[in-house]
C-alpha positions as CSV (number, residue, x, y, z in Angstrom):
1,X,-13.5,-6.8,-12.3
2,X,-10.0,-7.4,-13.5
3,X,-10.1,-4.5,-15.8
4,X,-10.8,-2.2,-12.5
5,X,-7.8,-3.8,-10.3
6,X,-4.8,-2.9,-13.2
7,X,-4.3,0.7,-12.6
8,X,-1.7,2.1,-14.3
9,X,1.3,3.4,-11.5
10,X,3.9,5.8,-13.3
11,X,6.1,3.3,-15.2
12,X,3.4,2.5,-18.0
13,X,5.1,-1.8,-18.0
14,X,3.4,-1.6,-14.6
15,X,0.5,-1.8,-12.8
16,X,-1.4,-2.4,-9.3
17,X,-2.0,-6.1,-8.6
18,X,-5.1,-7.1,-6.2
19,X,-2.1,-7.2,-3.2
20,X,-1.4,-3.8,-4.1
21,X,-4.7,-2.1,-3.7
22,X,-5.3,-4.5,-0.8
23,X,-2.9,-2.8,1.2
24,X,-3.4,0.6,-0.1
25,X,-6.9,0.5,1.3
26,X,-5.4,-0.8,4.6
27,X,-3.2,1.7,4.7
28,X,-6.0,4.8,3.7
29,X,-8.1,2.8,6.4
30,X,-5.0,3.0,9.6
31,X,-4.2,6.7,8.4
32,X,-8.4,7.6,8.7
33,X,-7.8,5.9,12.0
34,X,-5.4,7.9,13.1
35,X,-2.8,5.1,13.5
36,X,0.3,6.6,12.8
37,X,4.3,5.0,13.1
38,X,7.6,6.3,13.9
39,X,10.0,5.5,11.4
40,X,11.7,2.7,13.9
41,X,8.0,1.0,14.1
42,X,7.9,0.9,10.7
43,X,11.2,-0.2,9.7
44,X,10.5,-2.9,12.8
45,X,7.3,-3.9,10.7
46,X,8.8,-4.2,7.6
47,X,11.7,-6.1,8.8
48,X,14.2,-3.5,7.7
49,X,17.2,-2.2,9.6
């Protein structure tokens, strides 16, 4: 399965760990959902000001 979870992203030195895709499908999964955030919820989230 490892060959499956290293994706190549657009700098060819990287890739997609199994983190990465983890919270891609998380993401794909709240956006099928419908759950959307403002920008301040999101910041808020990621713990950025």
């Amino acid at each position: 399965m490892p060959e499956l979870i290293k994706q190549k992203c657009r700098n060819p030195d990287a890739y997609l760990d199994e983190q990465d895709l983890k919270d891609i499908a998380e993401a794909e999964e709240d956006i099928l959902q419908g759950r959307v955030y403002t920008t301040k919820e999101l910041r808020a989230k990621l713990g950025i000001q």
